[in-house]
C-alpha positions, 0 to 999 in steps of 0.5 A, a space after each residue: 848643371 852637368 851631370 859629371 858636376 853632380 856626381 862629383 858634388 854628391 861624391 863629396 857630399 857623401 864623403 864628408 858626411 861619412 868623414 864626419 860620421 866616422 869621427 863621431 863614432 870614433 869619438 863616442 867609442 872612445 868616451 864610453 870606454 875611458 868611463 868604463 876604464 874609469 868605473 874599473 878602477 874604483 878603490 874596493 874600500 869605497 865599494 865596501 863602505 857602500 855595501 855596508 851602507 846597503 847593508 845598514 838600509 835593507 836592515 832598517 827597510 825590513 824592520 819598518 816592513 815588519 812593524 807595519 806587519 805587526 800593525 796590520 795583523 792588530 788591525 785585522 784581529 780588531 775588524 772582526 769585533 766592528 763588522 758586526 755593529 755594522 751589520 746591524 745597523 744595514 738591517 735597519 731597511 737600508 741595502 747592505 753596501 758593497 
């Protein structure tokens, strides 16, 4: 193959794959501005309803965190009266466990 014949071919080579990469990215370009077009143009009252949703499941998340913080300082004020049964029996000849 001469080699003017290969420049040529690589020449177009190129070409089509800079065409088509060009296309592509116009293409992709093109995409995700309409889906940021279309994300702006949203109705405020969806976007309230949902932050009153938000809103309504926080409210229920804090009131189960507080529920579990209330059980959990029960069961630590009960620990205190259990440690020392154990205690006694680790004093039977067994080493305390760590």
């Amino acid at each position: 193959m001469d080699p003017g014949e290969l420049i040529a071919l690589l020449g177009l080579l190129l070409g089509g794959v800079t065409l088509a990469g060009g296309l592509f990215g116009a293409w992709a370009l093109g995409r995700m501005q309409a889906e940021r077009n279309a994300l702006d143009t949203h109705d405020d009252d969806d976007s309230d309803a949902r932050l009153t949703r938000i809103e309504r499941m926080i409210e229920a998340m804090a009131l189960d965190m507080e529920r579990l913080a209330e059980a959990q300082r029960y069961v630590a004020r009960r620990l205190p009266n259990v440690e020392p049964r154990a205690e006694k029996q680790g004093s039977q000849g067994s080493l305390p466990r760590v």
